[in-house]
KEFIDO-6224 format. One record per residue (C-alpha): x, z, y. Coordinates in steps of 0.05 Angstrom, whole numbers, plus 5000, padded with zeros to 4 digits. Example, Ala and Ser with C-alpha at 12.3 -4.5 7.8 and 13.67 -1.06 7.14 Angstrom:
BEGIN
> X|Z|Y
> 5246|5156|4910 $
> 5273|5143|4979 $
//
This chain:
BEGIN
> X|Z|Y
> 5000|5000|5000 $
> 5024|4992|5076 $
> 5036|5054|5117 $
> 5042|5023|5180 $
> 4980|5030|5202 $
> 4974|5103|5185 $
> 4988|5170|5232 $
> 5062|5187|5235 $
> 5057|5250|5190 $
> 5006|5228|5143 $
> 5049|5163|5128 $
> 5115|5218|5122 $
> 5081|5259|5063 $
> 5057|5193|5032 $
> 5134|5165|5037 $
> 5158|5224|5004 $
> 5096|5223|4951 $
> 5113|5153|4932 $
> 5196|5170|4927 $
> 5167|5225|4874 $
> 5127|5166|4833 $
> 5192|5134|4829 $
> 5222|5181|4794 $
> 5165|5190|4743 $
> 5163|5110|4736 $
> 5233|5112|4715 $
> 5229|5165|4670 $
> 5162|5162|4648 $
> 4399|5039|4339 $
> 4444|5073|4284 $
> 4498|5038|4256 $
> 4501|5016|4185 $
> 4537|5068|4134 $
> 4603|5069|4125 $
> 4603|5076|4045 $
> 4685|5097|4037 $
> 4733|5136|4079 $
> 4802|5111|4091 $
> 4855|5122|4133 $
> 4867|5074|4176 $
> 4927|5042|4205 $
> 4950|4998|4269 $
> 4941|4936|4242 $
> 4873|4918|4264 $
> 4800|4912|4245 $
> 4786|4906|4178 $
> 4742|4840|4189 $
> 4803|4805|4222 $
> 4764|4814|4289 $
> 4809|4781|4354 $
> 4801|4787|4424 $
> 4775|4728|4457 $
> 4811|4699|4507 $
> 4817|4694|4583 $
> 4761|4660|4613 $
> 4794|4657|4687 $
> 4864|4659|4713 $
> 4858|4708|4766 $
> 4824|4763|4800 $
> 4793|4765|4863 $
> 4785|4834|4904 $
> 4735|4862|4954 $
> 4765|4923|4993 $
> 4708|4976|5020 $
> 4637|4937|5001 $
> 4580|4989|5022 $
> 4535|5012|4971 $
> 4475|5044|5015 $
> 4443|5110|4978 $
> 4368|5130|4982 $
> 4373|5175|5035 $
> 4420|5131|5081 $
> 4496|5149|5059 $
> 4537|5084|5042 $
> 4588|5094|4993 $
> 4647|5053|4988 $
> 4666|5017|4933 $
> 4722|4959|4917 $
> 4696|4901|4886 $
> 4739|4853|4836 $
> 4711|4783|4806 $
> 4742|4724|4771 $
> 4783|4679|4810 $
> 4811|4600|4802 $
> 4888|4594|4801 $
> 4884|4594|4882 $
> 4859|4670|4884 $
> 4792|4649|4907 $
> 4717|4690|4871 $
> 4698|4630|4832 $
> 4620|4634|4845 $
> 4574|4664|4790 $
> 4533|4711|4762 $
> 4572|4759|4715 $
> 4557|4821|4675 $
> 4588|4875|4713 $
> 4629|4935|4690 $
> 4625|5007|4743 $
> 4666|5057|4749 $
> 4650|5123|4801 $
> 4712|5170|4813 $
> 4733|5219|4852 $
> 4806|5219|4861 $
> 4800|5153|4905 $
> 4784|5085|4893 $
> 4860|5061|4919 $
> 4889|5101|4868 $
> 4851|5095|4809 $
> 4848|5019|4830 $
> 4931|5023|4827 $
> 4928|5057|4759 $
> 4913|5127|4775 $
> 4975|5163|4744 $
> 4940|5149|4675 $
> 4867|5173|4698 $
> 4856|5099|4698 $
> 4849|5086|4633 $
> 4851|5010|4621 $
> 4860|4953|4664 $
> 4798|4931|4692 $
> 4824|4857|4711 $
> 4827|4842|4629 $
> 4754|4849|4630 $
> 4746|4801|4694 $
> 4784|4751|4669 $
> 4744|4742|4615 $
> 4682|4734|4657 $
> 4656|4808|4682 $
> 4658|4832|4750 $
> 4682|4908|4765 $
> 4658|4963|4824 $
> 4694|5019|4822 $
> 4660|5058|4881 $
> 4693|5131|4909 $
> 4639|5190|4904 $
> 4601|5220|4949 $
> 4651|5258|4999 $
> 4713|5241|4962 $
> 4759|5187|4980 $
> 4734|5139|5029 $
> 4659|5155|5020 $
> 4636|5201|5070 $
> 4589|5260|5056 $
> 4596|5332|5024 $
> 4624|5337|4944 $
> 4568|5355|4908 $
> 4614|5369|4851 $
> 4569|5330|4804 $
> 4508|5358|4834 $
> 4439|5335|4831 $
> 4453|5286|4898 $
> 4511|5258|4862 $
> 4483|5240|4797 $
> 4432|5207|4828 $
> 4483|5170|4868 $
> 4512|5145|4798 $
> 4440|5114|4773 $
> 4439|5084|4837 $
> 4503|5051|4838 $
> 4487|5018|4773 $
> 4412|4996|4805 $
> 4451|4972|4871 $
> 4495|4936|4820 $
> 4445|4901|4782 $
> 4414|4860|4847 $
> 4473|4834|4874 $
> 4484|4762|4875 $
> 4541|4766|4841 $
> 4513|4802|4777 $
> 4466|4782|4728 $
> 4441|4843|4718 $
> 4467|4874|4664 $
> 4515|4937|4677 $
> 4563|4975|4637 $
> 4602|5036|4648 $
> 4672|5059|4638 $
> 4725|5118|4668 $
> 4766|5175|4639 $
> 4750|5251|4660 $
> 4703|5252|4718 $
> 4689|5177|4718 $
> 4668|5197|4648 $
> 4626|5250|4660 $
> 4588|5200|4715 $
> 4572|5160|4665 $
> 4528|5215|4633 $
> 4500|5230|4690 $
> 4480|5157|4701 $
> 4459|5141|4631 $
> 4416|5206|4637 $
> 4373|5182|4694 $
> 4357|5100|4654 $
> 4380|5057|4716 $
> 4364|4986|4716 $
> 4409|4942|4683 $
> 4447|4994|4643 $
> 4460|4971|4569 $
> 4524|5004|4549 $
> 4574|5064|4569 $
> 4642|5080|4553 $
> 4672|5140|4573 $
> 4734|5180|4557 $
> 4737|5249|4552 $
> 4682|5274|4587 $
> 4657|5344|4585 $
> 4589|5372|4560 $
> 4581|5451|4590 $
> 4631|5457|4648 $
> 4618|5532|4651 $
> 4641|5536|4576 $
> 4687|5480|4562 $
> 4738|5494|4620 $
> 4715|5533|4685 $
> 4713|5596|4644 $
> 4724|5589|4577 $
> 4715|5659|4543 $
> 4697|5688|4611 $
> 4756|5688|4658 $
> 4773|5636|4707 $
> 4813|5571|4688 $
> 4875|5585|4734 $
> 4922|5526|4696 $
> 4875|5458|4716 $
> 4824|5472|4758 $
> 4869|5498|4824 $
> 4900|5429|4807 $
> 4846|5389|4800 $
> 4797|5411|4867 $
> 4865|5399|4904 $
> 4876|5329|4873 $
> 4803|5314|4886 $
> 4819|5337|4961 $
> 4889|5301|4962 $
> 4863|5239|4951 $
> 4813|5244|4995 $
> 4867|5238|5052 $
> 4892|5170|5035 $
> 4855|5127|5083 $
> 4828|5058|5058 $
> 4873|5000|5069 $
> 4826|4964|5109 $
> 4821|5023|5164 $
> 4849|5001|5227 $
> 4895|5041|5275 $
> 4894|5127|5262 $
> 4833|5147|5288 $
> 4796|5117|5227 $
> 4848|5157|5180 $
> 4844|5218|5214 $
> 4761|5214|5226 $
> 4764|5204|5149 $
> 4822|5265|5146 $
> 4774|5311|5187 $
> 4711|5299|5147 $
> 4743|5315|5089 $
> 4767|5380|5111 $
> 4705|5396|5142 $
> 4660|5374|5093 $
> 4694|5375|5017 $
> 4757|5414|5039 $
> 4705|5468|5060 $
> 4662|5466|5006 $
> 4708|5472|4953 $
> 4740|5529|4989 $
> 4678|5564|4992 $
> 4668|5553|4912 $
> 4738|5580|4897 $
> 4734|5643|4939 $
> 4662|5651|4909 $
> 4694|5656|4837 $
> 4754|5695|4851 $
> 4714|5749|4885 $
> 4665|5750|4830 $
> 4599|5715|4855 $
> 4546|5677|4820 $
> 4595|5612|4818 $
> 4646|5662|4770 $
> 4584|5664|4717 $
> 4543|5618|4687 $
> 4473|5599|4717 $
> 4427|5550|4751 $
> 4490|5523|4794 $
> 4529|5506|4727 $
> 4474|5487|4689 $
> 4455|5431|4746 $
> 4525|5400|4727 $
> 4525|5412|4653 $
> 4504|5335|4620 $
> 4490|5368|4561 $
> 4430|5397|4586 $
> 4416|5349|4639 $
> 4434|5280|4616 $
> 4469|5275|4542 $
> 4391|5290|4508 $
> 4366|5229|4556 $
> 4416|5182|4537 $
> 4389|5116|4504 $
> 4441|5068|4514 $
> 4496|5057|4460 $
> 4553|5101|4474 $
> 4631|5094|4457 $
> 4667|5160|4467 $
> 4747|5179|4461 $
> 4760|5251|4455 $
> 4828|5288|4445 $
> 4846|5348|4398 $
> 4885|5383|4452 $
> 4851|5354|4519 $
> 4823|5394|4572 $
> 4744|5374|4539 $
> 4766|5389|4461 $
> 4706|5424|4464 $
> 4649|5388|4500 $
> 4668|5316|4476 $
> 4646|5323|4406 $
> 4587|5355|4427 $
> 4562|5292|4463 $
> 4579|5249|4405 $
> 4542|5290|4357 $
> 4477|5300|4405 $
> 4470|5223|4418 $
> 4478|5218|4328 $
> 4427|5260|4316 $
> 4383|5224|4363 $
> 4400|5154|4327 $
> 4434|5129|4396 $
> 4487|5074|4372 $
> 4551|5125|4383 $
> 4619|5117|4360 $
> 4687|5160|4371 $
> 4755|5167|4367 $
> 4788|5232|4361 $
> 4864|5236|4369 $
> 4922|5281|4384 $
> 4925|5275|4453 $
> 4917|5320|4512 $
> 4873|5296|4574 $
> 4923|5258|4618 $
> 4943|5216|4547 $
> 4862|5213|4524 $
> 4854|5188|4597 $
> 4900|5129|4593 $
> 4881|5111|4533 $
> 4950|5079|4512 $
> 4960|5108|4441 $
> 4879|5083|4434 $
> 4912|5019|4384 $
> 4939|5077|4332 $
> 4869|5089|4300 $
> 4867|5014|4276 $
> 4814|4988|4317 $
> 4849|4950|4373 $
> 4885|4971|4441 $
> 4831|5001|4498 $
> 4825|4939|4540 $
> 4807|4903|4465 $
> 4748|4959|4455 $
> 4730|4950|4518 $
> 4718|4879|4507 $
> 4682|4879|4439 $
> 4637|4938|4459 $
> 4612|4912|4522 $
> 4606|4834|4495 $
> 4559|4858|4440 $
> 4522|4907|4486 $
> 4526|4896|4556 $
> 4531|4801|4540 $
> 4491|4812|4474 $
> 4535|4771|4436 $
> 4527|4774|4356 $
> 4579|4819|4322 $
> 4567|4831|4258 $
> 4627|4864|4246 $
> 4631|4918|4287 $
> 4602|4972|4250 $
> 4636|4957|4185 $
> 4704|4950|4231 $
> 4692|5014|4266 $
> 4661|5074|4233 $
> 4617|5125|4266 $
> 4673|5175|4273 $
> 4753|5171|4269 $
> 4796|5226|4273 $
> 4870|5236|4272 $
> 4875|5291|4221 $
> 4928|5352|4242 $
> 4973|5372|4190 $
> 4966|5312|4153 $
> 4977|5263|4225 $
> 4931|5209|4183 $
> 4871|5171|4216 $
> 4814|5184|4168 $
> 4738|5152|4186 $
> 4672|5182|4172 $
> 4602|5176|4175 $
> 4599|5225|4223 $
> 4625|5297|4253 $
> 4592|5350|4232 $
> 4544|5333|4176 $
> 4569|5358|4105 $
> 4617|5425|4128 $
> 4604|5489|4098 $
> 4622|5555|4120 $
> 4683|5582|4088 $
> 4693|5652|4103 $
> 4756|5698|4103 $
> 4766|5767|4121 $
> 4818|5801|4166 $
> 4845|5861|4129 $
> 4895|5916|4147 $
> 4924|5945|4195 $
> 4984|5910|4244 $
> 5034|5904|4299 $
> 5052|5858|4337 $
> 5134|5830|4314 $
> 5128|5890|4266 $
> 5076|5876|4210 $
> 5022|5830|4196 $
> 4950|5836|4167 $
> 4925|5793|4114 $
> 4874|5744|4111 $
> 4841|5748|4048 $
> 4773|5724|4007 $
> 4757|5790|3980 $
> 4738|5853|4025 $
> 4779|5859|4087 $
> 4822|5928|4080 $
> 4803|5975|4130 $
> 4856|5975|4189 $
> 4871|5970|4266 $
> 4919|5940|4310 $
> 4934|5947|4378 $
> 4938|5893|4433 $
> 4977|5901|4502 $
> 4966|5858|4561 $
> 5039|5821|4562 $
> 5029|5772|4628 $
> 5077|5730|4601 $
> 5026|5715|4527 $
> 5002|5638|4528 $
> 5064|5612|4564 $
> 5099|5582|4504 $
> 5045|5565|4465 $
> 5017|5483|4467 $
> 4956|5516|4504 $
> 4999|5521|4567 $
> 5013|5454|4560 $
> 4935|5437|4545 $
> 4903|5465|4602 $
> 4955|5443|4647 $
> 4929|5370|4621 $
> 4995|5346|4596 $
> 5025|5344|4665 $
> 5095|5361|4641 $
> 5086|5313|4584 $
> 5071|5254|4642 $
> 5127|5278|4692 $
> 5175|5260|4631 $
> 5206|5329|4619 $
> 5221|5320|4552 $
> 5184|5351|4495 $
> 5168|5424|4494 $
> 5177|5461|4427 $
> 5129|5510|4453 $
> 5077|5454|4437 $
> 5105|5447|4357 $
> 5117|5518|4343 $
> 5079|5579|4373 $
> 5132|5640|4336 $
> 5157|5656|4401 $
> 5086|5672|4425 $
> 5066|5708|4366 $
> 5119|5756|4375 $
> 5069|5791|4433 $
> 5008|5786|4382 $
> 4976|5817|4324 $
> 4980|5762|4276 $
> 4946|5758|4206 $
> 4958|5697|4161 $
> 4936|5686|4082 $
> 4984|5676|4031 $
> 5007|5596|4020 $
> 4954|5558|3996 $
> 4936|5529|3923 $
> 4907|5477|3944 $
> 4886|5433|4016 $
> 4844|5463|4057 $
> 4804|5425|4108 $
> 4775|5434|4172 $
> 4728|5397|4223 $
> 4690|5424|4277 $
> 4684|5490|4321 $
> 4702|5558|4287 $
> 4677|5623|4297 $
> 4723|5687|4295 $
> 4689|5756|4286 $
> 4723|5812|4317 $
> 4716|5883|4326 $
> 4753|5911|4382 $
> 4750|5974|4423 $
> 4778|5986|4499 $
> 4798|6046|4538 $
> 4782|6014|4600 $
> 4712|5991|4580 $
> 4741|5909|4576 $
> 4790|5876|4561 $
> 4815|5792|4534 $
> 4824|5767|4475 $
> 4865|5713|4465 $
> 4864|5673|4397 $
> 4897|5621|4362 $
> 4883|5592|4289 $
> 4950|5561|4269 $
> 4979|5533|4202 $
> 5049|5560|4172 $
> 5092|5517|4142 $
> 5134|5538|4084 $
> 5206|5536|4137 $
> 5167|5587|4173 $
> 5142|5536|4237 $
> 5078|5557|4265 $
> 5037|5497|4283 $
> 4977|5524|4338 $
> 4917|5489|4320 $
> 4864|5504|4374 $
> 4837|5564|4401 $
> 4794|5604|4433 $
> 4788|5663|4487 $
> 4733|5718|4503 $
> 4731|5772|4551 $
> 4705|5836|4516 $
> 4637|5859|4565 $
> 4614|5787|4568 $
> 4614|5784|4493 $
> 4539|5787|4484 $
> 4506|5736|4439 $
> 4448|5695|4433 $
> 4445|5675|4358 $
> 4391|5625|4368 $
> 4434|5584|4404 $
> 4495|5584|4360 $
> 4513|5533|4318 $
> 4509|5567|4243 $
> 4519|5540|4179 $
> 4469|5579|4132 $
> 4477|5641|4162 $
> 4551|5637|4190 $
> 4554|5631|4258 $
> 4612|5573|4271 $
> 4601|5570|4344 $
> 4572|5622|4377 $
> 4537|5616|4450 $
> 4549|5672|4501 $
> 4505|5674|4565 $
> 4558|5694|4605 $
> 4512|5715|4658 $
> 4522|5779|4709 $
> 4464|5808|4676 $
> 4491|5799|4607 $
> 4549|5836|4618 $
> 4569|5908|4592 $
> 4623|5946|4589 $
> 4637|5984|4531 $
> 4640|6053|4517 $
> 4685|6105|4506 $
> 4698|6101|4438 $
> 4656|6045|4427 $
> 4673|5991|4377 $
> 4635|5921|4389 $
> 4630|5864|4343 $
> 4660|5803|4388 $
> 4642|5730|4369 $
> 4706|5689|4394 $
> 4684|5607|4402 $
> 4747|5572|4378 $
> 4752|5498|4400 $
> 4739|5455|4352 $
> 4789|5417|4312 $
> 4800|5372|4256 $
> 4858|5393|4212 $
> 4891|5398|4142 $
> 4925|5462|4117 $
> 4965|5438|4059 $
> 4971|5472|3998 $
> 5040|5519|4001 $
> 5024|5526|4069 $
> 4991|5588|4104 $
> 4926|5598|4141 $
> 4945|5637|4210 $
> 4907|5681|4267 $
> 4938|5708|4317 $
> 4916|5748|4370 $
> 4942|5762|4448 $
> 4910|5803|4507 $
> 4931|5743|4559 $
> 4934|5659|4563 $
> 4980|5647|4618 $
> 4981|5603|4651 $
> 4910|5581|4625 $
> 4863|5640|4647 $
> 4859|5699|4698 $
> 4804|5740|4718 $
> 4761|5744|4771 $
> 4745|5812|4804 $
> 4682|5823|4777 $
> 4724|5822|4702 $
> 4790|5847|4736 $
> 4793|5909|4683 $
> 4799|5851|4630 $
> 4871|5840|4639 $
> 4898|5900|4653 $
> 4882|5948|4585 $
> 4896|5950|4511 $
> 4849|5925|4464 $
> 4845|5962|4394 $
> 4813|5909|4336 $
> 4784|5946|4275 $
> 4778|5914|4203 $
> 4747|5929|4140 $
> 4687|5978|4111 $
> 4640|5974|4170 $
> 4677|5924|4212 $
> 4677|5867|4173 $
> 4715|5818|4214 $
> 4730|5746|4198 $
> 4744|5683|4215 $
> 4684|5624|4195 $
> 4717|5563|4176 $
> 4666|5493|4179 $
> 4711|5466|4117 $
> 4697|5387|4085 $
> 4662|5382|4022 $
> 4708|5407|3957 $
> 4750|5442|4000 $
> 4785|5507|3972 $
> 4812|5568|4011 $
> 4845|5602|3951 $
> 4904|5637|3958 $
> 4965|5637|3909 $
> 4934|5701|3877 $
> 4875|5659|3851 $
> 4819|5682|3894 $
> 4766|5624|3908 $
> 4738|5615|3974 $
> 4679|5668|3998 $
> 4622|5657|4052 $
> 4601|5577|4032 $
> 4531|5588|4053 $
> 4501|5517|4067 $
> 4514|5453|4101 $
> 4503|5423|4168 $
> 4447|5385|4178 $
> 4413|5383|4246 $
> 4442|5408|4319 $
> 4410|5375|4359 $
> 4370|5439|4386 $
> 4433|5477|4396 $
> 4486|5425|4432 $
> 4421|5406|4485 $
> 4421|5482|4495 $
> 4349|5494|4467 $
> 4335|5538|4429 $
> 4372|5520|4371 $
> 4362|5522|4296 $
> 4385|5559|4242 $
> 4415|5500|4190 $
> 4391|5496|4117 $
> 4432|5553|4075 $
> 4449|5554|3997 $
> 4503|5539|3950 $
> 4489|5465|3924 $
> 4519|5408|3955 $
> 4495|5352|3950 $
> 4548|5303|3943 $
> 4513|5231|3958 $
> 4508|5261|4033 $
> 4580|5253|4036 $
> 4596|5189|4009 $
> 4677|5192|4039 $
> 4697|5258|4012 $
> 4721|5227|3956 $
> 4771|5176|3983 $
> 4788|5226|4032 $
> 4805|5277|3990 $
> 4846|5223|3953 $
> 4885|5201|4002 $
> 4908|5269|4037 $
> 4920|5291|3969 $
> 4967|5238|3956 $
> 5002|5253|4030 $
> 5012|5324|4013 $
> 5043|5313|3942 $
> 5094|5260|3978 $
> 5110|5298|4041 $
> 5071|5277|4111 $
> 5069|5210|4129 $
> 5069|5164|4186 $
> 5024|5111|4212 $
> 5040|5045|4240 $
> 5067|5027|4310 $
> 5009|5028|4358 $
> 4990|4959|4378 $
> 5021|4953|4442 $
> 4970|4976|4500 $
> 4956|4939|4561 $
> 4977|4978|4616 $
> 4947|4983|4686 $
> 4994|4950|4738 $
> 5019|5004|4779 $
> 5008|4984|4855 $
> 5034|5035|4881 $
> 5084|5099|4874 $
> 5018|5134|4893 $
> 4990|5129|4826 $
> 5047|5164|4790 $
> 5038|5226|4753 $
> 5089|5262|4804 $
> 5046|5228|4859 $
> 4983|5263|4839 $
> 5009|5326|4825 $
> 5045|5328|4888 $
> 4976|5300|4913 $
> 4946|5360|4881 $
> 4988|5411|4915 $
> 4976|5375|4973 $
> 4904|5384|4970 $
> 4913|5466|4956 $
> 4948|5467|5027 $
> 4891|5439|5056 $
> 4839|5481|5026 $
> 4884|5542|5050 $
> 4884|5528|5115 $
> 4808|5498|5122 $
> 4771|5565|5133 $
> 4803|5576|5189 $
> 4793|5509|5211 $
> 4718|5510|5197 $
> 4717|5574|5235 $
> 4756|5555|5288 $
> 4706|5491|5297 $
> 4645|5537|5297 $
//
């Protein structure tokens, strides 16, 4: 981008922004059945499937077009469409592909750091056109961020309808974006606008509350500081088309006063303990699981990632929109949210690159062209399976589990002794946590709910991500004996504490981790709860028979309770789901801290949370476990011989429970039928194989298309700097607002 035309000092931080990008640049209806499970490799659809080819040579680009709202905002969007080999819009009518961000249209345009995704001139060249328009109050739209509020999602159905009448669109819309831009596309499909036939988003949330504001209770402290400043950075990059400074600075100014203050005002609301540091009508306005995933019609292609920032909420969209019969598909790797963003690794489940899904998902639903293929290609649900690091396909996600149950037993100390995990009765025992600030730091959630930042800024890899011993050290830890035989996991587990607290509160801090037999502790997932928020509504958790596997907190002010003195409370941790392998000779691990840093930190009205011990109690009358949703077959015996406890029933219908209802309690019993799970058995075959030969590889992705990077704006560094950028602003804009009143 030019800076000539931009104010002295705003062009000197955006200088010295774009000399940090440099740095990073060099160093950086249902579907037909799927009868068999397999796991696939790189080398491409099954059918022989190939993208078609370019339709046009170029692209031609629109800069600020004006997309007028119902109640007289105009939004600005950028506008590309196919172009002859001179540069000129070659005229037509063409299906059109939006996108709605909030981190500015200039710099997701460029490539966004990897927010981007894929690159939207592959589509145009091959006859769509593309809008990517900024938000309401972020970028160069003006306005107040509703932060996904009710104004702003009906901004999104708009968008689409304004779409779908131009003259240069023949009416037919699709939808793509990464992260916010995904979770507009909810919001959109929610509300039926005109024109919409297909969505694709990438790693979109489902419960913001839950999934990352305040997972377990305290306040996200690693991503969300980064992300309101990023979403306030960027909105200080004036549009290339603005001329001279006073159109910057207006822009500069109504961004402080408007978003900056806003955003201020929701962050000092939290951290002093108000409504916005619990869950209520605010969050639940914003949460598309409740207000747009059970509307959703229009077929749906989601990419999720095992360690992103939505591990949890992404799968729950996929499985709502199944058990409605919406045409939904997924893929499920190992990536954390800035990688799941891009989308570049996309190619190592088998099915093409991300620019090639694009194309075939929004030809066949958004053109209507004829594919035959493309269910038997691309199964419902693909998943890179941990521990084995296999792509296997399914039918579905959570259909055939059962609840495998295993007890905590005796007592332990943290570096000193560890308690068992065991099939038979849990011995009884306690163990005492202390609130170590430093717990969390080397673990791979630091690097989670950071969203992969270091990861982007090329630091090298961080062994805190492959082995979590070094954490563990701080935490009460209790692990089976190795294995007999595979044990298999997919979907959302429940833990079942009983813990105690001098102080009336307290955190705790868990992660379910495999051991392998040289003694490295691979961290699966995990999952967090604050002890006097721990109340539970059991007709909205997820069970299997009568195990609880996700359990749903209200997390409300009027929920919460401190405990007594003395008293011991049964505490139902929610532990992210996953999709994992623990091989046989390997061991099964929990372990326990009073802290995530730098992923969580309470807010005042919790404040007693982090700063006591928290006693956990096992055995006789505190029968704590862990509740394991484990594939059909699978065993959790231990070398003594025991055979797996708890398998109460099997997963059948969720729908009540992931659209917040009221939920249902799923079918219980010990049969299984096996025709409902018609891959187990080449499944099972395959991972089997893999364990008895070592773990394998897959093949090289295919290479991805990459975004062309305009400008050193859109490097990871960039943003982040961008991000910081935006916290300085939010500092200083109270006393700006006040100063202006």
């Amino acid at each position: 981008m030019s800076y000539r035309r931009l104010p002295a000092a705003v062009a000197s931080v955006l200088l010295s922004l774009s000399a940090l990008g440099g740095v990073a640049a060099a160093t950086s209806a249902s579907a037909s059945p799927v009868t068999t499970a397999s796991v696939a490799t790189a080398a491409g659809p099954a059918s022989g499937w190939k993208p078609r080819g370019e339709t046009y040579t170029g692209t031609a680009k629109t800069t600020d077009v004006k997309v007028p709202m119902s109640d007289g905002v105009t939004l600005k969007g950028d506008l590309l469409l196919p172009a002859d080999a001179s540069g000129d819009a070659v005229p037509g009518r063409y299906p059109v592909i939006v996108e709605i961000t909030a981190y500015n249209k200039t710099v997701i345009m460029g490539g966004g750091g990897g927010l981007a995704g894929g690159d939207p001139a592959y589509l145009v060249k091959r006859g769509y056109g593309f809008l990517l328009v900024d938000a309401r109050g972020t970028g160069t739209s003006p306005g107040t961020w509703q932060v996904f509020g009710d104004r702003e999602q009906q901004d999104a159905a708009e968008v689409v309808t304004w779409a779908s009448n131009q003259s240069w669109s023949n009416g037919n819309v699709g939808m793509v974006g990464a992260s916010y831009m995904g979770i507009s596309q909810l919001f959109a499909a929610g509300r039926h606008p005109k024109g919409l036939k297909a969505i694709f988003p990438q790693v979109p949330g489902a419960d913001v509350y839950r999934d990352i504001v305040a997972s377990g209770g305290q306040l996200d402290l690693g991503f969300m500081p980064l992300w309101l400043g990023l979403v306030n950075g960027t909105g200080y990059i004036p549009s290339p088309t603005q001329e001279g400074g006073a159109g910057a600075l207006q822009q500069i100014l109504g961004h402080i006063g408007g978003t900056g203050a806003a955003t201020t005002e929701l962050t000092v609301n939290a951290l002093l303990g108000g409504d916005r540091a619990y869950d209520g009508p605010w969050y639940r306005e914003r949460s598309p699981i409740e207000k747009a995933v059970p509307a959703i019609t229009v077929p749906t292609f989601l990419i999720g990632g095992e360690y992103d920032l939505f591990q949890r909420g992404t799968p729950m969209v996929f499985q709502n929109l199944r058990e409605r019969g919406v045409p939904a598909k997924m893929i499920l790797g190992p990536w954390d949210h800035l990688q799941g963003s891009s989308g570049a690794e996309v190619g190592l489940a088998g099915y093409g690159t991300l620019n090639e899904l694009w194309l075939r998902w929004f030809d066949r639903y958004v053109r209507g062209v004829a594919d035959p293929a493309l269910d038997r290609d691309i199964p419902n649900f693909t998943y890179r399976q941990l521990g084995s690091d296999q792509w296997v396909r399914r039918n579905g996600y959570l259909d055939t589990q059962r609840a495998t149950s295993l007890q905590l037993s005796g007592s332990a100390t943290p570096t000193l002794k560890k308690g068992t995990l065991t099939t038979g009765a849990g011995a009884p025992g306690t163990a005492t946590l202390a609130p170590v600030p430093l717990s969390g730091l080397c673990t791979r959630s630091s690097s989670q709910w950071t969203a992969g930042v270091s990861g982007a800024l090329g630091l090298g890899d961080n062994p805190c991500n492959v082995d979590n011993r070094a954490n563990d050290l701080s935490a009460v830890v209790y692990e089976t004996a190795p294995l007999q035989q595979n044990l298999r996991i997919l979907g959302p587990i429940n833990v079942r504490l009983f813990a105690s607290s001098p102080s009336g509160d307290g955190l705790v801090s868990v992660h379910v981790s495999r051991v392998a037999p040289d003694g490295r502790v691979d961290r699966l997932t995990g999952g967090w709860q604050v002890l006097s928020l721990a109340a539970n509504d059991a007709s909205r958790s997820l069970k299997i028979g009568d195990r609880i596997i996700r359990p749903w907190h209200p997390y409300t002010k009027a929920s919460q309770r401190n405990l007594a003195r003395g008293e011991v409370r049964p505490v139902d941790v929610e532990v992210f789901p996953t999709g994992a392998v623990i091989p046989a000779g390997q061991r099964l691990r929990i372990s326990v801290n009073a802290y995530d840093v730098p992923h969580l930190a309470p807010h005042v009205g919790v404040i007693t949370s982090a700063l006591s011990t928290v006693t956990l109690h096992t055995g006789g009358q505190y029968p704590a476990h862990i509740a394991l949703p484990t594939l059909a077959g699978d065993g959790a015996s231990a070398a003594q011989g025991a055979t797996p406890a708890g398998v109460t029933g099997l997963v059948s219908d969720v729908t009540g429970q992931l659209s917040g209802g009221a939920g249902t309690t799923l079918p219980g019993g010990d049969a299984l039928d096996q025709a409902l799970d018609p891959t187990y058995d080449a499944t099972s075959a395959a991972v089997d194989a893999l364990a008895a030969a070592g773990d394998g590889g897959v093949s090289p992705a295919t290479a991805p298309v990459s975004s062309p990077v305009r400008s050193a704006m859109t490097q990871p560094a960039g943003l982040a700097a961008l991000g910081a950028l935006g916290l300085l602003f939010l500092l200083v804009t109270r006393t700006w607002v006040r100063a202006r009143a």
